[in-house]
Every structure is written in structure tokens, then in C-alpha cells.
Backbone as CSV, one residue per row, in Angstrom:
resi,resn,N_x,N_y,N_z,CA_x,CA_y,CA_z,C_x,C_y,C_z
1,UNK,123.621,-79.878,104.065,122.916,-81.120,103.765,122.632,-81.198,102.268
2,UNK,122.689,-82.533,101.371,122.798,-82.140,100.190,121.230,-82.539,99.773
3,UNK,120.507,-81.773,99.048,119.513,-82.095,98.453,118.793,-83.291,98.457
4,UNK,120.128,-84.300,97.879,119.686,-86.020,97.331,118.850,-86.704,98.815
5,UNK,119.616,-85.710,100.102,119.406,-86.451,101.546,117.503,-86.194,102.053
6,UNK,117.116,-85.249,101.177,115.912,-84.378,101.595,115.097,-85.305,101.143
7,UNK,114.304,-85.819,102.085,113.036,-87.006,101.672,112.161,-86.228,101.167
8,UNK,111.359,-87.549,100.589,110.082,-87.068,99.419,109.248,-85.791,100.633
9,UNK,108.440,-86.595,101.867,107.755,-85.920,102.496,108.092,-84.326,102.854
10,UNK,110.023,-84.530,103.181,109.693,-83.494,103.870,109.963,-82.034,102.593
11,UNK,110.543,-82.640,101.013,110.153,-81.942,99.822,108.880,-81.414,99.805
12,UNK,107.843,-81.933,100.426,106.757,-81.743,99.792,105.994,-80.471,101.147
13,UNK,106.690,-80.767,101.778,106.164,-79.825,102.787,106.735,-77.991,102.543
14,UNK,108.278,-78.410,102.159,108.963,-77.080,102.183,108.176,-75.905,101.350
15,UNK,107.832,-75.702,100.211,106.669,-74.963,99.609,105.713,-74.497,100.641
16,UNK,105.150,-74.946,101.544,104.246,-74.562,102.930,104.772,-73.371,103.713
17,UNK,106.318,-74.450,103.740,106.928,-73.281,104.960,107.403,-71.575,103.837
18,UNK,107.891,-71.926,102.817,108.407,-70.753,102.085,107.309,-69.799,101.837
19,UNK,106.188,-70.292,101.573,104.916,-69.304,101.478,104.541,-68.459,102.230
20,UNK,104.144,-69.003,103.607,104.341,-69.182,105.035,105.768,-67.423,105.458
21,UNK,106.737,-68.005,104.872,107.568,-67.076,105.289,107.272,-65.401,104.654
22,UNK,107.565,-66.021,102.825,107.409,-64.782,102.483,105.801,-63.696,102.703
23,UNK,105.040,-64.154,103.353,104.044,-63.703,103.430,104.026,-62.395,104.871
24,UNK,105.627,-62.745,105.343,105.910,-62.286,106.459,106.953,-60.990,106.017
25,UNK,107.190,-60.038,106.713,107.951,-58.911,106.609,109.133,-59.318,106.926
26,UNK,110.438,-59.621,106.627,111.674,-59.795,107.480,111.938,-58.906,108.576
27,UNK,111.457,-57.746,107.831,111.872,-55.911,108.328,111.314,-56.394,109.551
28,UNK,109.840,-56.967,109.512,109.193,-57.135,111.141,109.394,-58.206,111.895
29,UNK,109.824,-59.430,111.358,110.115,-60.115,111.765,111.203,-60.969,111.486
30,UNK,112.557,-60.416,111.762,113.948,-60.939,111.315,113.849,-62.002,111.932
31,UNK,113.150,-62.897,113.099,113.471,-63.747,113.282,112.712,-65.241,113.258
32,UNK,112.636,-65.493,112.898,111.216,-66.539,113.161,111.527,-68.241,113.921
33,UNK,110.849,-69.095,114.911,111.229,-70.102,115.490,110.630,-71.429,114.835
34,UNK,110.824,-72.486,115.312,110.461,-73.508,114.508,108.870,-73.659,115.006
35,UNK,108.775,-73.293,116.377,107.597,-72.830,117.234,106.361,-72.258,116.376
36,UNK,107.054,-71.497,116.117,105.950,-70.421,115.330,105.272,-70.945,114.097
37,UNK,106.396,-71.541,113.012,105.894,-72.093,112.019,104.821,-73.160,112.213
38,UNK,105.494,-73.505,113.240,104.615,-75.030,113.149,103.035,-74.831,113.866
39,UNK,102.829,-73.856,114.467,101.479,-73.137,114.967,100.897,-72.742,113.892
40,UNK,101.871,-71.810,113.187,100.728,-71.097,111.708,100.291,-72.099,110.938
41,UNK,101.331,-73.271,110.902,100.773,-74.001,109.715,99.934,-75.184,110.030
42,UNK,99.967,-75.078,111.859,99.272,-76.719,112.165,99.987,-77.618,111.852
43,UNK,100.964,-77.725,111.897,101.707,-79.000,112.140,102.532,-79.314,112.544
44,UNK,103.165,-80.385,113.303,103.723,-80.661,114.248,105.253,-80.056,114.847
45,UNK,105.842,-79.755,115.719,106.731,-78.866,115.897,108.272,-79.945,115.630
46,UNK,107.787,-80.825,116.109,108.915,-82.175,115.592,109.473,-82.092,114.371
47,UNK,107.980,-81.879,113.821,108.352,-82.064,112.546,109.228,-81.491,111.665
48,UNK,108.622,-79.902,112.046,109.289,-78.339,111.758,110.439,-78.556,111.650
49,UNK,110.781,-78.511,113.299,112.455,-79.101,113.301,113.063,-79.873,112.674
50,UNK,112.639,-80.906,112.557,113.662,-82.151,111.622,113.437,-81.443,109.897
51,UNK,112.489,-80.431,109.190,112.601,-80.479,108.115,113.379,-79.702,107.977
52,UNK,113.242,-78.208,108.768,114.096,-77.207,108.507,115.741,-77.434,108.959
53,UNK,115.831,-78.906,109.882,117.279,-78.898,110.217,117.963,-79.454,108.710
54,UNK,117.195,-79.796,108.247,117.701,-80.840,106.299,117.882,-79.956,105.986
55,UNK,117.154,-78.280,105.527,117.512,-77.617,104.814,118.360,-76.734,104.966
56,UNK,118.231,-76.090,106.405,118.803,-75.171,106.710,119.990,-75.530,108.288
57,UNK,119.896,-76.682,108.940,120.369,-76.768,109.888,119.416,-76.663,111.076
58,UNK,119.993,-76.328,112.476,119.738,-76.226,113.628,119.045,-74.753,113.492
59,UNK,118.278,-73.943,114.081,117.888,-72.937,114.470,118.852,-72.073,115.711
60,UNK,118.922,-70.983,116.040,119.904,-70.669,117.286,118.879,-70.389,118.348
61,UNK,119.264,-70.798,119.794,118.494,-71.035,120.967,117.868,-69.827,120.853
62,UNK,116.978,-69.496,121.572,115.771,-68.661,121.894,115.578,-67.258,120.702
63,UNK,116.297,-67.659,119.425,116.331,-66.983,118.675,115.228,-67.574,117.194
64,UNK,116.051,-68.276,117.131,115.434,-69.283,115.962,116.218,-68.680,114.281
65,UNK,115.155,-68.907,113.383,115.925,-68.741,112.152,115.592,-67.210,111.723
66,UNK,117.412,-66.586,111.243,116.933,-65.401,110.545,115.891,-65.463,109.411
67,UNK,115.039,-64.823,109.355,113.674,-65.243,108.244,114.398,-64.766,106.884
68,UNK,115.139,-64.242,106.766,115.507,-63.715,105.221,116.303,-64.927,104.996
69,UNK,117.458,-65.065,105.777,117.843,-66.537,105.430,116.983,-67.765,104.852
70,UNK,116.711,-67.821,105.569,115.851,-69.174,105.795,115.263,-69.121,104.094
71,UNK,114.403,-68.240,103.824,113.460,-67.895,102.958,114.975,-68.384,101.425
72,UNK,116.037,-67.455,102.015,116.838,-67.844,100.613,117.200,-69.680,100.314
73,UNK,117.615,-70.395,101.856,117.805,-71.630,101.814,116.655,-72.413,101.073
74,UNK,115.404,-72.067,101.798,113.739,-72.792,100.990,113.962,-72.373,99.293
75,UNK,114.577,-71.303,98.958,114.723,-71.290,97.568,115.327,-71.812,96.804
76,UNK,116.314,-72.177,98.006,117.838,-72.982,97.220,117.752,-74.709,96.716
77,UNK,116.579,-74.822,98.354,116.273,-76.269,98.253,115.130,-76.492,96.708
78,UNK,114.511,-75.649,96.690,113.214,-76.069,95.711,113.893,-75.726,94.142
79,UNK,114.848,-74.977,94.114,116.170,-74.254,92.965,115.283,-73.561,92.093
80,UNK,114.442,-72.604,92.908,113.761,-71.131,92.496,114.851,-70.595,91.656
81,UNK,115.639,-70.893,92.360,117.261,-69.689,91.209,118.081,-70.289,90.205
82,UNK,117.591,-71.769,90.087,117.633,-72.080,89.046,117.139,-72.937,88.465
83,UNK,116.091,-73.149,87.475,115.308,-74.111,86.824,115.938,-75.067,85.693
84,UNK,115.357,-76.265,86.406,116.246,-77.388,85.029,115.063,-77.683,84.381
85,UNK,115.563,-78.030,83.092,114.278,-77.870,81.930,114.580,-79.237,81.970
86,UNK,113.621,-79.527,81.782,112.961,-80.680,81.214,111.910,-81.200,80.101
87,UNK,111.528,-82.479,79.076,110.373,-82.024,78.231,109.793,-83.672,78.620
88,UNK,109.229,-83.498,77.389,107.576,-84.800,77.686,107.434,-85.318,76.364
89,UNK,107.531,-86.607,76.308,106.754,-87.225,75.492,105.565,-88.037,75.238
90,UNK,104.398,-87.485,74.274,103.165,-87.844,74.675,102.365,-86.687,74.424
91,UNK,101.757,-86.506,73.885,101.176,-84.963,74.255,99.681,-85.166,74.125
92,UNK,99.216,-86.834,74.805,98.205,-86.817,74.557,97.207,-85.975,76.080
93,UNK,96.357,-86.778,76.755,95.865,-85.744,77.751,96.057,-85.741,78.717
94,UNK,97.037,-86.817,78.943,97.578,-86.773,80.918,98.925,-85.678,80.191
95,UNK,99.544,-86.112,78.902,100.335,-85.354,78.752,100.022,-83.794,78.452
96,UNK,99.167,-83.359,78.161,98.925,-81.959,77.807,97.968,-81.308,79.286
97,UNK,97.889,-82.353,80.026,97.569,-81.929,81.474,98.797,-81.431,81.815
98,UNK,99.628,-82.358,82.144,100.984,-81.750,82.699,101.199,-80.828,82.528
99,UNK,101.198,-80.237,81.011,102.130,-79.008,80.802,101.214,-77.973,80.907
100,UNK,100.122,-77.945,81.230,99.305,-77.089,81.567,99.767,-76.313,83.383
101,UNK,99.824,-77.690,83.973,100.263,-77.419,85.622,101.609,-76.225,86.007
102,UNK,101.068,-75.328,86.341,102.478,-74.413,86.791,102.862,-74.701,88.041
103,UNK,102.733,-75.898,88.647,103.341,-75.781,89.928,104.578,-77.185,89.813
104,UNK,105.190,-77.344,89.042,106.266,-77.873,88.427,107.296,-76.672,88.578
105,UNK,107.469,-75.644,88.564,108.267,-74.704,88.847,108.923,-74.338,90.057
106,UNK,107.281,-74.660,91.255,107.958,-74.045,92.856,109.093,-75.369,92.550
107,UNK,109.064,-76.411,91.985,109.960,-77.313,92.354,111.330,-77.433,91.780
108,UNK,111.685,-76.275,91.240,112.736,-76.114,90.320,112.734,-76.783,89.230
109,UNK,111.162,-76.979,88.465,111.330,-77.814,86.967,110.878,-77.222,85.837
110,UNK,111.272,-77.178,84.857,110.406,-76.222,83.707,110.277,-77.262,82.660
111,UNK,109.163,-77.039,82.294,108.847,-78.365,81.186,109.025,-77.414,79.834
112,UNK,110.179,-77.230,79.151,110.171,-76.567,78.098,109.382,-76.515,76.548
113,UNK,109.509,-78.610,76.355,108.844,-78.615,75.180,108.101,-80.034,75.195
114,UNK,107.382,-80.059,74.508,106.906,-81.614,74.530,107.238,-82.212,72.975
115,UNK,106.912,-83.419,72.641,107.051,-83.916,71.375,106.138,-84.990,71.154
116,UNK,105.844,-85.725,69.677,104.691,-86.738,69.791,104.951,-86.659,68.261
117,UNK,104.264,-88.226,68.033,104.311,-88.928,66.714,103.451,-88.076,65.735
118,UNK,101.912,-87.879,66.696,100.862,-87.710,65.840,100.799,-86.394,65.395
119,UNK,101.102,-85.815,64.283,101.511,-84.576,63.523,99.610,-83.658,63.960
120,UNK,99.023,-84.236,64.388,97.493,-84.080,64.944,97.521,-82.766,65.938
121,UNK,98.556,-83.449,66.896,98.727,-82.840,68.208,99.755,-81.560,68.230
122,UNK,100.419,-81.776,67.086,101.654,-80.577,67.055,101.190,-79.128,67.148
123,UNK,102.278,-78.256,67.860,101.567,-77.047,67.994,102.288,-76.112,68.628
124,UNK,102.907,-75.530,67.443,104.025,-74.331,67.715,103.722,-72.945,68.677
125,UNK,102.571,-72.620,68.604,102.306,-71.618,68.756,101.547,-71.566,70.547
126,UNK,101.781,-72.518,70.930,101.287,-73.096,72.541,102.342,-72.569,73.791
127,UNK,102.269,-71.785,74.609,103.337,-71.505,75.600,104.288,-72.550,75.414
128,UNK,103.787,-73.654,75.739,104.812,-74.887,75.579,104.958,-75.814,74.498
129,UNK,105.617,-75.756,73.480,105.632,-76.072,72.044,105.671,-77.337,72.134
130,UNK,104.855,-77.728,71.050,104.609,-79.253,70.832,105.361,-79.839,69.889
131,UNK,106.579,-80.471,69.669,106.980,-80.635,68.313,107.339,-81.974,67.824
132,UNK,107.862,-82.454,66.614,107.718,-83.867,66.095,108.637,-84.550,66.808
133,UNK,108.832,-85.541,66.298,109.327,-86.635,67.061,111.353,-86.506,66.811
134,UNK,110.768,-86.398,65.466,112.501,-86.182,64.610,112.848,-85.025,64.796
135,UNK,112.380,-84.276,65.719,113.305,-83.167,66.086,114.042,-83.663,67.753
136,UNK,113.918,-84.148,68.256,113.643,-84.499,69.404,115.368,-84.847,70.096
137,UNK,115.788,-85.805,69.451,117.371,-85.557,70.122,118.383,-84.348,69.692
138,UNK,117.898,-83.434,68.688,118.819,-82.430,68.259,118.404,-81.364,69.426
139,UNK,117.255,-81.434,69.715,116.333,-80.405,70.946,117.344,-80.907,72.202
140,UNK,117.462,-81.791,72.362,117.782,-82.120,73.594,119.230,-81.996,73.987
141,UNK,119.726,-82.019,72.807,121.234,-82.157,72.943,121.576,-80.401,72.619
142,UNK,120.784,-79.563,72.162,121.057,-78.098,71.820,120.711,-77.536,73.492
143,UNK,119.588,-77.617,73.723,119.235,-77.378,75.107,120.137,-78.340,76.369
144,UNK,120.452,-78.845,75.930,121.304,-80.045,77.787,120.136,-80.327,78.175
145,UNK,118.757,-80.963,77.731,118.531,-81.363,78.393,118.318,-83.015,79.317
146,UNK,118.048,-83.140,80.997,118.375,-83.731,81.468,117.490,-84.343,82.255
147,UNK,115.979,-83.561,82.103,114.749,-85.023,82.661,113.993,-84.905,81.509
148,UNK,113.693,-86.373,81.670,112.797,-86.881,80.380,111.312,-86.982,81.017
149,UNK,109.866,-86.854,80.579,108.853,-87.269,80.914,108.077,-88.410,80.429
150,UNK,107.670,-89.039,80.648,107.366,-90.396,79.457,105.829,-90.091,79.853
151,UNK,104.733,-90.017,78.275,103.478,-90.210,79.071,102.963,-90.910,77.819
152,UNK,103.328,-91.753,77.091,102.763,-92.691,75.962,102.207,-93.785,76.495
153,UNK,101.878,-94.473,75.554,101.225,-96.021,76.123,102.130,-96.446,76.240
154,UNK,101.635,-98.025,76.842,102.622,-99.247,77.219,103.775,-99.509,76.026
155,UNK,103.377,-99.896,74.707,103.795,-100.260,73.944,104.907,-99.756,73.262
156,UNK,105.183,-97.955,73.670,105.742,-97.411,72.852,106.972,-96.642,74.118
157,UNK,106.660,-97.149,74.879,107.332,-96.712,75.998,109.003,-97.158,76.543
158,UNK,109.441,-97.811,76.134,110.177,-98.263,76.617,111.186,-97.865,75.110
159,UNK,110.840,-97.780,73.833,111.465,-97.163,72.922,111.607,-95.600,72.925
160,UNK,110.678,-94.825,73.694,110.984,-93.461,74.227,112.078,-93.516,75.267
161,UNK,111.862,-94.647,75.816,113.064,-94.564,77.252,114.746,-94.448,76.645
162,UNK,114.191,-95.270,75.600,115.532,-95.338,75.340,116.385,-94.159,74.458
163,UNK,115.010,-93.750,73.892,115.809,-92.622,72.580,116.307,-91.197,73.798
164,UNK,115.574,-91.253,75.278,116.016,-89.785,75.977,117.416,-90.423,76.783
165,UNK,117.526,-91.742,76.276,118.950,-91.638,77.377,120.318,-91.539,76.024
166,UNK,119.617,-92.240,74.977,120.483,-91.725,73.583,120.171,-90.280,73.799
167,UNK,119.761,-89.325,74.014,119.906,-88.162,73.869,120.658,-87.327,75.115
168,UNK,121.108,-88.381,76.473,121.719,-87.337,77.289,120.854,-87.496,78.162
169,UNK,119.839,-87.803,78.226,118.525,-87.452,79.690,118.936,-88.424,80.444
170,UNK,119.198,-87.958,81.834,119.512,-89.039,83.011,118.462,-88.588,84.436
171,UNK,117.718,-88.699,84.092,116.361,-88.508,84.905,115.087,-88.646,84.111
172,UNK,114.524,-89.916,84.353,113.249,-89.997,83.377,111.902,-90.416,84.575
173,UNK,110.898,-89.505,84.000,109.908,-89.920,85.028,108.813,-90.442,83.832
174,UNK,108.636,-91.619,84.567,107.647,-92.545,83.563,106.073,-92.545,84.194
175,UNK,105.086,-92.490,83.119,103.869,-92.505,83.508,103.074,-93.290,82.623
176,UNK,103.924,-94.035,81.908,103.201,-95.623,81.405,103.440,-96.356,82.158
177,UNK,102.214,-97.833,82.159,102.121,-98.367,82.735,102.546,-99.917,83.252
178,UNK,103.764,-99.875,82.730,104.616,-100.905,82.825,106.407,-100.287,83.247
179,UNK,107.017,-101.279,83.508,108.390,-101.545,84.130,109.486,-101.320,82.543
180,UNK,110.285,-99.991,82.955,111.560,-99.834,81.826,112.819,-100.390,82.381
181,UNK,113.358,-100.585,81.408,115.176,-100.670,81.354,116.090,-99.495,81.157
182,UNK,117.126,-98.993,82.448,117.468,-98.171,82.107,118.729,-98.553,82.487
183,UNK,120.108,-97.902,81.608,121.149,-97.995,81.949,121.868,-97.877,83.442
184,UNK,122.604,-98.396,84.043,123.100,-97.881,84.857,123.707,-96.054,85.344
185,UNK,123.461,-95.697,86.247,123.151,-94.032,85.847,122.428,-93.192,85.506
186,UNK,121.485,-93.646,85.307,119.775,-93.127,84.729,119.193,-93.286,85.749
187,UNK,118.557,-92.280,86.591,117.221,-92.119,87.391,116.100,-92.489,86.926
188,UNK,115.246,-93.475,87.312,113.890,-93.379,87.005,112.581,-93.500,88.056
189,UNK,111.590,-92.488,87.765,110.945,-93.269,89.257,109.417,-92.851,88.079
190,UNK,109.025,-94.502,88.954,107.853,-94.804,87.885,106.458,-94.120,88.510
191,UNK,105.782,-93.939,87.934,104.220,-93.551,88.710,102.988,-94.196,87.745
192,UNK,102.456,-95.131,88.830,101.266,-96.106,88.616,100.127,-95.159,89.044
193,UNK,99.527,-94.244,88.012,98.258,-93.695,88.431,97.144,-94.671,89.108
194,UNK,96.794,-95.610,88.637,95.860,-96.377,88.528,95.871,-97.076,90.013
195,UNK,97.238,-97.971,90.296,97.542,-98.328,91.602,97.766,-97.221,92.757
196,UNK,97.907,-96.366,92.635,98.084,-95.159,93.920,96.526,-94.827,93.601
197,UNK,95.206,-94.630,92.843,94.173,-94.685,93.698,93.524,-96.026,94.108
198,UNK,93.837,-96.960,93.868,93.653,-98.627,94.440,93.770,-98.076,95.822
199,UNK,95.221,-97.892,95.650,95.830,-97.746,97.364,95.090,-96.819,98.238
200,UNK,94.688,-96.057,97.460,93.769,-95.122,98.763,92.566,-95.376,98.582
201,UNK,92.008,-96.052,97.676,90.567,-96.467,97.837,90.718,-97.663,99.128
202,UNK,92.073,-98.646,98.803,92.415,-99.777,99.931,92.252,-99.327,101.808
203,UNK,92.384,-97.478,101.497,92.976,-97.384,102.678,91.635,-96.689,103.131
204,UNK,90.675,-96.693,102.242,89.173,-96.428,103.221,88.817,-96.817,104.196
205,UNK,89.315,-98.513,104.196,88.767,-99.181,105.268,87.891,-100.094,104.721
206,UNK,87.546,-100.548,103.360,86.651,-101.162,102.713,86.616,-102.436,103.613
207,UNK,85.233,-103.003,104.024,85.263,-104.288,104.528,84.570,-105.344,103.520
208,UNK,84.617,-106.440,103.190,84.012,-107.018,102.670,83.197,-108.532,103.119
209,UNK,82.542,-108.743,103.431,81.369,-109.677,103.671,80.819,-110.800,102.829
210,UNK,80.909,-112.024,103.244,80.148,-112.717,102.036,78.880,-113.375,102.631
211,UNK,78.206,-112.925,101.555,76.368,-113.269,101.860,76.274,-114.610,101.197
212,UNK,75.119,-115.060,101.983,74.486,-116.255,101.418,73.620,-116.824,100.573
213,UNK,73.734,-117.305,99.691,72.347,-116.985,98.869,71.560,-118.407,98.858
214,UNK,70.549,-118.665,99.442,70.127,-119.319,99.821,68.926,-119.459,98.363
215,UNK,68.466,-120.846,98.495,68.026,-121.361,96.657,68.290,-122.445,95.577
């Protein structure tokens, strides 16, 4: 099954099950069922099945999945064995949040470097180097790299979009707050902080009432 086929949800689950596994002995337990997982982890056995059949296939009858297997497939899917770098532009504080987060990795991503206008923010000497702006397509094109992060304002955003696809980047994840143009062949998937907590504040259940004001 190829990767591209693996939905968001059931991406987001696989990290559960791989934890889940390696926490287990193979030696003691070469075999493990979809049964089982889905007991340890509380959740649904349907489910189990349909995620682990994306990654790994069918399970074998009253056997289930060799656990060492399995454990290498969950690695293969999340590409533990091999990390694509990626960098960020922005390095203001959603952006210097990001690169703080190490769990960009279980997902096969490494945020190598970031970059930014304001010579303020620069900062060589940071696990994850901060560097100018005019270094920025020679970086990208020395390294291959191939996701872009966008975390600038509105205004300046859509001229970042464009300088990472002049540089080769065909995966850009945007976190300003407006709509880019991207070539045909360019991945982009946008994220509206602001509207995804709307949406779950929406999904409280808020009722609203109108009073009278009498006067």
C-alpha cells in the first residue's frame, strides 16, 4: 500500500501502535493480533484492522502479526529510516515554537534550518540554525531540500511561497493566514490556527439565546 493511500487519521494513530509494540519483547511475544492491540490501547478493533491492513496488510488467521515485522513496517510508514529535511521561514514565535517540537521526527521530518529577514532573530549557534534570508536558496539547493514551512505574516507570504518553489521545495506547509499560489506540482496544505479553534469552540455545543430588553 503506498504511503500517499494512508489517511490523515489513520497517520496519526500509527505512532500509538509502534510505541505500543516496541514496549513489547518480540523474543516474548513474536506474535501479536489486531485483538490485542486494540484492548491495550482502547480502541476499536475495526479500527486496528483497517489501519494496520494500510500499512502492513491482512494479519494471518489465529496468528496475527509477526511483532518484529510489523514494528519494522510502522517504521517504514512514519520513515524512522529515513528523515526528509525540511526548513522554516519565520523564526518568529509560532516559528521558533516549531523548531523547538521533537515530535516532527516520529513522522519522518527533520526541520534542519530556519531563516528570517530580521538579522535580530539570527542564531548560529541554536541546535537548529537560524540564518539570513540570502542564504536561503543556495541552502536549499546544497541540501535537496524538499518541504518548505511558511510561518510569516500575511503580507510576506506568498513571496516566501514563491522563492521555496524557485528553490526546488515541492511540499510547502503554510501557517499564514491567507490562500497561496502554487505551481502545478507543488503540495500545499494550509493550516488556519485561528479557525480550527473556532471549530472546536463551535463544537462545544454553544447555544445562543436572545433576551429581551425591555425599556
Amino acid at each position: 500500500m503506498e504511503k500517499s493511500s494512508i489517511s490523515k487519521a489513520t497517520l496519526g494513530r500509527v505512532p500509538r501502535y509502534l510505541n505500543y509494540l516496541k514496549e513489547l519483547s518480540p523474543e516474548n511475544v513474536p506474535f501479536i493480533s489486531a485483538t490485542t492491540i486494540s484492548k491495550a490501547l482502547n480502541l476499536g478493533e475495526v479500527q486496528v484492522r483497517k489501519d494496520l491492513a494500510m500499512v502492513s496488510g491482512a494479519g494471518r488467521p489465529r496468528i496475527g502479526y509477526e511483532t518484529e515485522v510489523l514494528i519494522e513496517q510502522l517504521e517504514d510508514c512514519l520513515g524512522y529510516n529515513k528523515l526528509t529535511n525540511a526548513v522554516l521561514v519565520g523564526a518568529g514565535r509560532l516559528g521558533r515554537a516549531l523548531l523547538q517540537y521533537d515530535g516532527f521526527r516520529h513522522f519522518g521530518v527533520k526541520i534542519t534550518a530556519a531563516f528570517d529577514s530580521n538579522d535580530k532573530v539570527l542564531n548560529l549557534d541554536a541546535e537548529t540554525v537560524i540564518l539570513p534570508m540570502n542564504q536561503f536558496d543556495d541552502f536549499c539547493k546544497e541540501q535537496e531540500i524538499h518541504i518548505g514551512i511558511i510561518t510569516v505574516g500575511e503580507g510576506s507570504a506568498q513571496q516566501v511561497c514563491d522563492q521555496m518553489v524557485k528553490s526546488g521545495i515541492t511540499a510547502i506547509w503554510n501557517f499564514a493566514p491567507c490562500k497561496l499560489q502554487v505551481p502545478e506540482g507543488v503540495l500545499l496544505q494550509n493550516e488556519n490556527l485561528a479557525l480550527s479553534l473556532a471549530h472546536l469552540r463551535n463544537r462545544l455545543g454553544y447555544s445562543y439565546r436572545i433576551v429581551d430588553i425591555e425599556g
